[in-house]
N, C-alpha and C positions, 0 to 999 in steps of 0.2 A: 776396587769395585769395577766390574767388568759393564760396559757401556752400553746400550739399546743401539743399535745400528739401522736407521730407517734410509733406506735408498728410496731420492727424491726425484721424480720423476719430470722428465722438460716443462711440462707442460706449468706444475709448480715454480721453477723457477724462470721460465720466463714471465710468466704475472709477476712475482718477485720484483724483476729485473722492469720492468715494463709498467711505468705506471698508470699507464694512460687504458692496460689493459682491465677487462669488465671482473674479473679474477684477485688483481693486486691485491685488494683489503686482502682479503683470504689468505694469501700465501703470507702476507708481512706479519698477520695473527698467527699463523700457523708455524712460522720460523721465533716469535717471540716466545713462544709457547712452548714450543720443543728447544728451544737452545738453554735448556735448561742447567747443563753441568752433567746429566744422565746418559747424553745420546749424542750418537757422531751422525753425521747429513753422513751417506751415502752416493758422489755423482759416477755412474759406468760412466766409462768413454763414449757410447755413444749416446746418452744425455747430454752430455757436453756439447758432443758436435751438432744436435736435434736443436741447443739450445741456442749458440751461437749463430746456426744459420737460419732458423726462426728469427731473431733477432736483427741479422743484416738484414733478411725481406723485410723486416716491419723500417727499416734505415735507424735501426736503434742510434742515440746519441754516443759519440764518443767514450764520455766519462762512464758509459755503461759499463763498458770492455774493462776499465780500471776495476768496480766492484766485480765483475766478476772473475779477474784476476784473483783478485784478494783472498773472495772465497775458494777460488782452488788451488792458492799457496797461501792458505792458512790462517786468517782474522779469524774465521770463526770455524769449529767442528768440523773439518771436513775429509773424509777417506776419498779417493781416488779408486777409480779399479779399471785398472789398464788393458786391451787389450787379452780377449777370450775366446777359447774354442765358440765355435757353434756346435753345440753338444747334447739339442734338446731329445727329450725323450717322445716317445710315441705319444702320451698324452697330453702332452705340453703343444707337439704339432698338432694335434685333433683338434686344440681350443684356436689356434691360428685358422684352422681350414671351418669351425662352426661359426666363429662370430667375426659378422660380415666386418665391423669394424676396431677391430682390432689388429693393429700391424705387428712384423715382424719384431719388430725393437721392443715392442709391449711383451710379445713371449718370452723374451730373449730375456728381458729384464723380471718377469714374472719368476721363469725358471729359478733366475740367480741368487731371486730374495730367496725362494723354497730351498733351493742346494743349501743357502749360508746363512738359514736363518737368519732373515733379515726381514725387518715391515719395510712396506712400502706405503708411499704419501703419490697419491694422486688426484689430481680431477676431472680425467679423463673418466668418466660416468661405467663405458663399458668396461675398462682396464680393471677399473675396482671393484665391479660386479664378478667379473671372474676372479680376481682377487680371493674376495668372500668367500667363495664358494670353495676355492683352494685350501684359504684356510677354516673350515666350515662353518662358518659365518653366515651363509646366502643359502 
């Protein structure tokens, strides 16, 4: 049985990671919920690094570093994706240059769910609004 693929977005797993953040319920419902046995997490490499150094600015605790070790050698569901062109199409930079807030890393990540058929989990508000719309949702 072939697996649902949701690439999870920094913002997800620092509430995750962060308890103290206004998000956390959310994501730890949202990782109970989908680690179902169906679906692999999703982190690009630059989630990772969005996530980690979000994390140092907040002086996340020590024993943090450990869980999120874990999650990205393997306790629970997790693909890796290493290292990618910057490869966007002309549409994909239109939605960079229309919405005021949305960055680079958001396209970059938008793009790569669409390439690889993949969902994506976010709660960045504007990210998932074009999201929708992407997948004709919005």
């Amino acid at each position: 049985m072939e697996r649902n693929k949701i690439l999870v977005d920094s913002c997800v797993w620092i509430a995750f990671y962060d308890e103290t953040d206004r998000q956390h319920i959310k994501a730890v419902k949202f990782f109970r919920r989908a680690n179902n046995g169906n679906n692999v997490f999703v982190m690009h490499h630059l989630v990772i690094i969005e996530t980690l150094s979000i994390l140092k600015y907040k002086r996340f605790k020590p024993e943090i570093l450990k869980k999120i070790k874990s999650h990205i050698f393997g306790s629970i569901e997790t693909e890796i994706i290493k290292g990618s062109e910057l490869n966007l199409s002309k549409k994909m930079w239109g939605w960079f240059e229309k919405v005021n807030r949305l960055g680079l890393v958001d396209v970059i990540l938008l793009d790569h769910c669409l390439k690889n058929k993949m969902e994506l989990t976010t709660f960045d508000k504007e990210m998932g609004e074009v999201w929708d719309k992407l997948k004709g949702r919005g």
